[in-house]
N, C-alpha and C positions, 0 to 999 in steps of 0.2 A: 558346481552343484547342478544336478540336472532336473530341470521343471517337472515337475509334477501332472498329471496329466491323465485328463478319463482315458481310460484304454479301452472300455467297451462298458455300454448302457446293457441292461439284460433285464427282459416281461417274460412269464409266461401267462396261460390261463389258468394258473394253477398248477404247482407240481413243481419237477423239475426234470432235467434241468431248465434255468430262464433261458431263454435265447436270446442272442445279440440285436441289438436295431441300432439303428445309425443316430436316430434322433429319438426322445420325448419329453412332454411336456411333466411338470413335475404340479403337482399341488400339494397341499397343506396332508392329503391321506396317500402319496404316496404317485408314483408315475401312472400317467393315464395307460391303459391295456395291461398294466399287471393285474394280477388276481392271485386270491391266498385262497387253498382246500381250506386252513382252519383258522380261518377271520380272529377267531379268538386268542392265536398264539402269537398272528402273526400280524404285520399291519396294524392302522390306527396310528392316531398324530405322534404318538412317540416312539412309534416302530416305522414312521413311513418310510423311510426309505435305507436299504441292507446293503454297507460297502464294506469292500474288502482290499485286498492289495495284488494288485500283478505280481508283485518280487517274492511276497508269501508262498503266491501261487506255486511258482516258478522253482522255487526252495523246497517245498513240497513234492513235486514231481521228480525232482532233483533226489530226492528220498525213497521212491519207486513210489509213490500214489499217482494215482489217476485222475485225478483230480485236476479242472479246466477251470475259465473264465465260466461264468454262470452256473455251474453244477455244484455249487453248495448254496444257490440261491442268492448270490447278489445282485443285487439292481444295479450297481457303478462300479465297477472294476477300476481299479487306479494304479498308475505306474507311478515310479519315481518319488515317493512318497512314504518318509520313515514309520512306518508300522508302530512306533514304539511311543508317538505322540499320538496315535486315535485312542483317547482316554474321553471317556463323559464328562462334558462341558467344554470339549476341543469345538472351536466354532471353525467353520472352512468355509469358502469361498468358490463355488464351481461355475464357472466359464465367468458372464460379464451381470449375471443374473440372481441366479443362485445362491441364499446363504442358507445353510444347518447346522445343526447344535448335535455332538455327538451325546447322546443318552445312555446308551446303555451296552454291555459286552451281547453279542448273541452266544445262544445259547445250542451246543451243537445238538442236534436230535440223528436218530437214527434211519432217516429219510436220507442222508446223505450218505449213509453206510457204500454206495458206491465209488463215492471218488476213492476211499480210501485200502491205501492194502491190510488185507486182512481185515478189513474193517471198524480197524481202529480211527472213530472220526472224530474220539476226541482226545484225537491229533490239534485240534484246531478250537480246544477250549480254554478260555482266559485260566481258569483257574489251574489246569491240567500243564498248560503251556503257554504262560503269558505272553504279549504281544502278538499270538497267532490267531487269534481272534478275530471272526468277522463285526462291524457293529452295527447299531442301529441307530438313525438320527432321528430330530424333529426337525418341519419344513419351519423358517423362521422367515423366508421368502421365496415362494416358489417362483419358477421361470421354466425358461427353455433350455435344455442338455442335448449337447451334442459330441460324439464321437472326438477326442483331440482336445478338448475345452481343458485350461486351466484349470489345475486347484490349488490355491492357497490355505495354508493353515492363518486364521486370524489373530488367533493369541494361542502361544503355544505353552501346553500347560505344563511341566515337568512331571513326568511317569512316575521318578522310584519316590 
C-alpha cells in the first residue's frame, strides 16, 4: 500500500488559483499567508484548512478538465490517500505535528468554473459525485507542513 503523502501545500492572497510553497506553518484559523476574498464563506476554525486528493485530481484531468494542484483552492494536496475515507470526523495526522478533524464536505462555487470543461464544477460536489469532494477541517493541533510529510488517517470512519 503506498504511504500517503502532502504532494503540495498551496496560499494565495486571495483568489485563485493557491500556489504551491514548500513549507507553512499552520494555526488553529488556517495556514500563515493564505487569505480568503470572502472571509465569511470561507476560513475560520472549522473551515481552516481546504484538502483535497492528487489521484482525484489526476482522474479528473484524465476526464479532459483542467483542473491542477491548487486551482480549486486547496491548501494540502495529498497523494496516495483513499478519497472515500475524508468523511467529517475522519481525524488524520500530517507530517510529525499536525493533527485535524475532517468537518465538513466543501462546497463547489463557481469561482472554480475554470479548471472545469465546460464548466461543469460541480463535477467535484459531494452530493452530485460523492467521494469527489474537496473538504474542510478544524486545526486540533497546529504545527509545521512541509512538502513530502506523511499523512495518516487516525481512525478510519466507514463512508457507506
Amino acid at each position: 500500500m503506498m504511504q500517503a503523502r502532502i504532494f503540495q501545500l498551496n496560499c494565495s492572497h486571495g483568489g485563485l488559483p493557491k500556489l504551491a510553497v514548500r513549507d507553512a506553518v499552520l494555526t488553529e484559523l488556517g495556514l500563515i499567508g493564505d487569505d480568503h476574498k470572502f472571509p465569511d464563506i470561507h476560513g475560520g476554525p472549522e473551515r481552516a484548512l481546504c484538502l483535497f486528493s492528487l489521484d482525484r485530481i489526476l482522474e479528473l484531468q484524465g476526464e479532459g478538465h483542467s483542473i491542477f494542484p491548487g486551482s480549486v483552492g486547496e491548501n494540502v494536496t495529498i497523494s496516495g490517500l483513499d478519497w472515500n475515507h475524508m468523511t467529517p470526523g475522519q481525524q488524520l495526522a500530517l507530517g510529525e505535528e499536525v493533527l485535524i478533524e475532517i468537518t465538513t464536505y466543501t462546497s463547489p462555487c463557481n469561482s472554480i468554473i475554470d479548471s472545469f470543461a465546460d464548466g461543469k464544477y460541480q463535477r467535484i460536489s459531494q452530493k452530485v459525485h460523492p467521494g469527489y469532494s474537496r473538504v474542510y477541517a478544524r486545526v486540533l493541533q497546529p504545527g509545521h507542513l512541509t512538502v513530502g510529510q506523511t499523512v495518516r488517517l487516525l481512525k478510519c470512519i466507514d463512508s457507506r
